[in-house]
N, CA, C and O atoms as CSV, one atom per row, in Angstrom:
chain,resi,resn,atom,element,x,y,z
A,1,UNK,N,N,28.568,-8.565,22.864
A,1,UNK,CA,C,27.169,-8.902,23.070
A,1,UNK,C,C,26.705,-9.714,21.857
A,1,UNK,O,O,27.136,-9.505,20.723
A,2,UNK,N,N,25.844,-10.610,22.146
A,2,UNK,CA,C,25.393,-11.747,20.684
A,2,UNK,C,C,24.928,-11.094,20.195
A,2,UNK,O,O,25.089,-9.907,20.478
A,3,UNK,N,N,23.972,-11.536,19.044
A,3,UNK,CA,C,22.789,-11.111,18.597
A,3,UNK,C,C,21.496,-10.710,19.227
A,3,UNK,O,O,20.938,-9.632,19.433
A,4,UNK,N,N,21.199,-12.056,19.476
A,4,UNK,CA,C,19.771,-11.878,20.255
A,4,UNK,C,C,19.854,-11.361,21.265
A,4,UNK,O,O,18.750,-10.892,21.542
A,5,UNK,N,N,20.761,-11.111,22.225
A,5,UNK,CA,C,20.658,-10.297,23.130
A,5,UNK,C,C,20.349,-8.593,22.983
A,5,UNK,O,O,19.791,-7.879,23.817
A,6,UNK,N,N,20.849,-8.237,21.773
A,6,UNK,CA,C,21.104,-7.082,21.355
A,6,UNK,C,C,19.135,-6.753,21.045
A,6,UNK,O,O,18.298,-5.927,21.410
A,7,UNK,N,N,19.195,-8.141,20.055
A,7,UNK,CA,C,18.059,-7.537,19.579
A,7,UNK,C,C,16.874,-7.562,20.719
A,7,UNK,O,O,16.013,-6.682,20.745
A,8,UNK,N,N,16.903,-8.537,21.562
A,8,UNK,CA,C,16.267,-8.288,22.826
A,8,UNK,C,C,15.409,-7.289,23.416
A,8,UNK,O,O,14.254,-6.989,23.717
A,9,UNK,N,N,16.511,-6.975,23.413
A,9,UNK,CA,C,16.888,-5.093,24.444
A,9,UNK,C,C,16.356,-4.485,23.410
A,9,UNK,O,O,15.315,-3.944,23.783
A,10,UNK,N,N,16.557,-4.305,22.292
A,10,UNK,CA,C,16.038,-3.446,21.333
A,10,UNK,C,C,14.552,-3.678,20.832
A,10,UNK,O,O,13.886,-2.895,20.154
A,11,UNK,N,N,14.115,-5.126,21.389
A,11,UNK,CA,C,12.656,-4.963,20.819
A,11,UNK,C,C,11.919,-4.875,22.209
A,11,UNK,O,O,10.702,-4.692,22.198
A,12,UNK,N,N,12.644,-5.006,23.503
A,12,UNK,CA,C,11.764,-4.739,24.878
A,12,UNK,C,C,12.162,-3.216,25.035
A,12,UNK,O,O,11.860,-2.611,26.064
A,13,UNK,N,N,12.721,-2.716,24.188
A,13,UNK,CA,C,12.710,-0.748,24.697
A,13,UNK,C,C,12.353,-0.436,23.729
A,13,UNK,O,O,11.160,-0.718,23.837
A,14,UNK,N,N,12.520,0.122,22.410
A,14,UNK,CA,C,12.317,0.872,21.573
A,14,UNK,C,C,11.934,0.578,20.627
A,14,UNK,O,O,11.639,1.481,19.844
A,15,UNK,N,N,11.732,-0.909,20.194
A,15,UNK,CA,C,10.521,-1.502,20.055
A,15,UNK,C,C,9.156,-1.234,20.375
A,15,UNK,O,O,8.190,-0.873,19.701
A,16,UNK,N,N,9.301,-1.462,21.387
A,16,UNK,CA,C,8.033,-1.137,21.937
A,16,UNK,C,C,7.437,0.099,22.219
A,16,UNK,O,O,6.247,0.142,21.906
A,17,UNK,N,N,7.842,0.988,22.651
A,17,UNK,CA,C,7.695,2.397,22.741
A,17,UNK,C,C,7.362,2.664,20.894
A,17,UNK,O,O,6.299,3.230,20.638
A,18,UNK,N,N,7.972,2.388,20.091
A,18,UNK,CA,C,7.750,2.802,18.902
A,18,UNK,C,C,5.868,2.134,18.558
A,18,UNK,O,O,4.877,2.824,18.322
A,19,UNK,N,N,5.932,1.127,18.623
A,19,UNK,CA,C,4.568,0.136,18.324
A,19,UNK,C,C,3.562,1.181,19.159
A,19,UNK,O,O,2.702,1.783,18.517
A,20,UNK,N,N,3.704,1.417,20.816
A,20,UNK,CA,C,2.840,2.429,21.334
A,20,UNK,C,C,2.501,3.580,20.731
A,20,UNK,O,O,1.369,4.059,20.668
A,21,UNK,N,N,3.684,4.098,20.206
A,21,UNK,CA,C,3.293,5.809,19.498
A,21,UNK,C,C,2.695,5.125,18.428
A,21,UNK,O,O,1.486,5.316,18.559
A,22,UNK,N,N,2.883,4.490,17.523
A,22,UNK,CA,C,2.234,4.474,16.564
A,22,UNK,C,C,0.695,3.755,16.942
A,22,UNK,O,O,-0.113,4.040,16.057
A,23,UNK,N,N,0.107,2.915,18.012
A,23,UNK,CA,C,-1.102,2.569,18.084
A,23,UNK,C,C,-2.065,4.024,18.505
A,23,UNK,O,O,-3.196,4.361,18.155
A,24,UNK,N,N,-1.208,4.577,19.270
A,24,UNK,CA,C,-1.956,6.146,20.222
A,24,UNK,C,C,-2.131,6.779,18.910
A,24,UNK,O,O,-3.321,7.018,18.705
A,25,UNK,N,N,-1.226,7.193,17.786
A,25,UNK,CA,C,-1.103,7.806,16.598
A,25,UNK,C,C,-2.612,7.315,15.772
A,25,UNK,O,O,-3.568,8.058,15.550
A,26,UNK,N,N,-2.516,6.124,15.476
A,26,UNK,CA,C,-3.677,5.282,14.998
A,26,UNK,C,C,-5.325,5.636,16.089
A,26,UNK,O,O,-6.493,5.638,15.700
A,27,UNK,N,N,-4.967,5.804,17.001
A,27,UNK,CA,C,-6.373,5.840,17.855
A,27,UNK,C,C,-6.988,7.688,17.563
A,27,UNK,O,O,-8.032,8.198,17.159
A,28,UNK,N,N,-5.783,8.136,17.991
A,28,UNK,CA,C,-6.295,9.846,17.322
A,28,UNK,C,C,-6.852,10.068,16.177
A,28,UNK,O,O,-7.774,10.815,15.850
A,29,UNK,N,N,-6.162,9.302,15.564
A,29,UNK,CA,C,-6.490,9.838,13.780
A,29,UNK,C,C,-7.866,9.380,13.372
A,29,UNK,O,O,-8.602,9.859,12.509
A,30,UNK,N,N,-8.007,8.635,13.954
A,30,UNK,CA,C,-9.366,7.572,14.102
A,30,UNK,C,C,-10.499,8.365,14.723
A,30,UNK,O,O,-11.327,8.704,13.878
A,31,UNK,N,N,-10.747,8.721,15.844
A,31,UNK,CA,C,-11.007,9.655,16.938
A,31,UNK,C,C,-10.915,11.082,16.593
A,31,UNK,O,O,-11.564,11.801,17.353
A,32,UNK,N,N,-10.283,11.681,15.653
A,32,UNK,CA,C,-10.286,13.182,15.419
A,32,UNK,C,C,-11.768,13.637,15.094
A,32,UNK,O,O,-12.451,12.746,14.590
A,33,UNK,N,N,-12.272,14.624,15.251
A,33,UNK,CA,C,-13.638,15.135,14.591
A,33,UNK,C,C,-14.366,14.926,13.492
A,33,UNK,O,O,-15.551,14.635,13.335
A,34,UNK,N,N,-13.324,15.151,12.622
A,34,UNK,CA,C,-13.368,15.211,10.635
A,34,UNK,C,C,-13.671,13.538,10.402
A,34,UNK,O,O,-14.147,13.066,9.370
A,35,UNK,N,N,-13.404,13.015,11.225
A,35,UNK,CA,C,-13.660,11.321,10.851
A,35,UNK,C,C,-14.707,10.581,10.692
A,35,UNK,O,O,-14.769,9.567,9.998
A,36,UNK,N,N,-15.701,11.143,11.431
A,36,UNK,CA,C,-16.831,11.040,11.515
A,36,UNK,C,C,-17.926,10.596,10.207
A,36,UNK,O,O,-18.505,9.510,10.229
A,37,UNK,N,N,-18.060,11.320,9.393
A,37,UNK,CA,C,-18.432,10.974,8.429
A,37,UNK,C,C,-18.375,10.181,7.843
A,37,UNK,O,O,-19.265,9.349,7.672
A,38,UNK,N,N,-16.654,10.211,7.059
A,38,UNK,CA,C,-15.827,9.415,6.402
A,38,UNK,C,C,-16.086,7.770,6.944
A,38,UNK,O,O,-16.159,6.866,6.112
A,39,UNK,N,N,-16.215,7.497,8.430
A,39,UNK,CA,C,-16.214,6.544,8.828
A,39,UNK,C,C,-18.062,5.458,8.828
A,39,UNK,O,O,-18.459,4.293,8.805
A,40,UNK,N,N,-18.460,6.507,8.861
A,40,UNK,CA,C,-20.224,6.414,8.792
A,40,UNK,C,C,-20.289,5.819,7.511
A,40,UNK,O,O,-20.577,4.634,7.347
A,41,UNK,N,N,-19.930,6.917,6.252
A,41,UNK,CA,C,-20.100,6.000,5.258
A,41,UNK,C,C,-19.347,5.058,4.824
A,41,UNK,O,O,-19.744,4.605,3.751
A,42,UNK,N,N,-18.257,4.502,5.302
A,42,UNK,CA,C,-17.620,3.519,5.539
A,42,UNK,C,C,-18.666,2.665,5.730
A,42,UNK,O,O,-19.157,2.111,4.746
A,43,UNK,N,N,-19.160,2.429,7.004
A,43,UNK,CA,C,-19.667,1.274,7.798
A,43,UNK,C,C,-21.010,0.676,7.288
A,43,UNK,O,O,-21.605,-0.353,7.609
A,44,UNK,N,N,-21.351,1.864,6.196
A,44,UNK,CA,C,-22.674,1.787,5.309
A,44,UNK,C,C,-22.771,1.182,4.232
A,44,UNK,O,O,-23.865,0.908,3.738
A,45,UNK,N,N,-21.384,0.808,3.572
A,45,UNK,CA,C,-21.637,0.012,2.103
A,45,UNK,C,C,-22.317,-1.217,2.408
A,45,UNK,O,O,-23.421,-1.211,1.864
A,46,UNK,N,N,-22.122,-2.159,2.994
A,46,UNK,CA,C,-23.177,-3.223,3.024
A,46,UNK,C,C,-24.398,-3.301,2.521
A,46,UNK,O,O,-25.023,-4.072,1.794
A,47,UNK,N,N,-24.619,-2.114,3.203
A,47,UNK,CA,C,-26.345,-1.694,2.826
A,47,UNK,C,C,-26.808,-0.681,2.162
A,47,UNK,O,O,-27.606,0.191,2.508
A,48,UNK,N,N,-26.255,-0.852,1.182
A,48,UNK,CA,C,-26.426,0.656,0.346
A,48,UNK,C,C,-27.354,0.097,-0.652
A,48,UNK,O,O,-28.070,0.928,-1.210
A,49,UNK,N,N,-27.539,-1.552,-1.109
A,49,UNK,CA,C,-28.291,-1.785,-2.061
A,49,UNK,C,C,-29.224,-2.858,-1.397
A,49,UNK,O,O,-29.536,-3.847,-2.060
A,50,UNK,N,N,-29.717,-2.691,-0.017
A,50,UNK,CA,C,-30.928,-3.628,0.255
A,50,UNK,C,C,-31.887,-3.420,-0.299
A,50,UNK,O,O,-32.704,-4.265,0.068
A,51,UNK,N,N,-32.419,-2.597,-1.186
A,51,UNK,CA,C,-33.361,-2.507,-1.412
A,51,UNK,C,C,-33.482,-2.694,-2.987
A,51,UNK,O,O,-34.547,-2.460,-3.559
A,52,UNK,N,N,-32.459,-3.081,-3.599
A,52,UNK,CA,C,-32.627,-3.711,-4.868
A,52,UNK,C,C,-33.194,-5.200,-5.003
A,52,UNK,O,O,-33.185,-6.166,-4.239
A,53,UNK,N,N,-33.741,-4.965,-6.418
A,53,UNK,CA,C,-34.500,-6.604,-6.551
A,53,UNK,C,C,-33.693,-7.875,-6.530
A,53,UNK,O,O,-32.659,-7.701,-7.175
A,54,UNK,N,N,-33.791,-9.239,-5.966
A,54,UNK,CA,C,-33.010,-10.169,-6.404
A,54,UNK,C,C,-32.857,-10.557,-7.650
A,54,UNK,O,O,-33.675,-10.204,-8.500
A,55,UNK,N,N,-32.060,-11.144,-7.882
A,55,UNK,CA,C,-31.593,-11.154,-9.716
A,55,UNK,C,C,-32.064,-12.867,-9.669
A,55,UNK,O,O,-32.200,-13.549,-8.653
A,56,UNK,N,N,-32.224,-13.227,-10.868
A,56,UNK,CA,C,-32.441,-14.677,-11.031
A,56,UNK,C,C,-31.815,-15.786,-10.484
A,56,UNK,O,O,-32.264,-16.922,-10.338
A,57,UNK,N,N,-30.618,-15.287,-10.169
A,57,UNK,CA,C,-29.850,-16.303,-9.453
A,57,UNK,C,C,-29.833,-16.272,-7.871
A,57,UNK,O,O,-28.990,-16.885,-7.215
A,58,UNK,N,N,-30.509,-15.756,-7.499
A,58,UNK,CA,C,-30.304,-15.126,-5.955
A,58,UNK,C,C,-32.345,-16.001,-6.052
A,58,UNK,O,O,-32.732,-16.361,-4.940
A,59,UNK,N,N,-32.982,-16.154,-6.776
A,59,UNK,CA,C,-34.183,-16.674,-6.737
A,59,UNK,C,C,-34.691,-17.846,-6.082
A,59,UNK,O,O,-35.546,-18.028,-5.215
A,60,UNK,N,N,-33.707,-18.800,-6.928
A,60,UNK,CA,C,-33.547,-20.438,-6.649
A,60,UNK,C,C,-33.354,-20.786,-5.561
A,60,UNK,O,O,-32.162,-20.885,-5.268
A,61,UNK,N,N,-34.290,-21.100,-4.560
A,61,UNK,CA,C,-34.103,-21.783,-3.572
A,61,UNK,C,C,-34.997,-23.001,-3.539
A,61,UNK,O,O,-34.927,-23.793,-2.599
């Protein structure tokens, strides 16, 4: 058997099946209960300092 044939077969079966467990793996862990938070204040740094003054350089328009 060549190469690419080999590797073929190996990235249309178990390849792939591997990439699936690990995206489903990724979606749980994501999705678990405890995440919640962690992810909230994640999504919050942006805006954690709107309400500070502009600095001199942020002035000049």
């Amino acid at each position: 058997m060549e190469t690419y044939s080999l590797l073929r077969e190996f990235a249309d079966s178990w390849m792939l099946l591997l990439l699936f467990s690990i995206f489903v793996g990724v979606f749980f862990w994501v999705m678990r209960p405890g995440a919640r938070d962690t992810y909230r204040d994640t999504a919050a740094i942006p805006f954690r300092h709107d309400d500070a003054p502009k600095g001199p350089e942020e002035d000049q328009t």
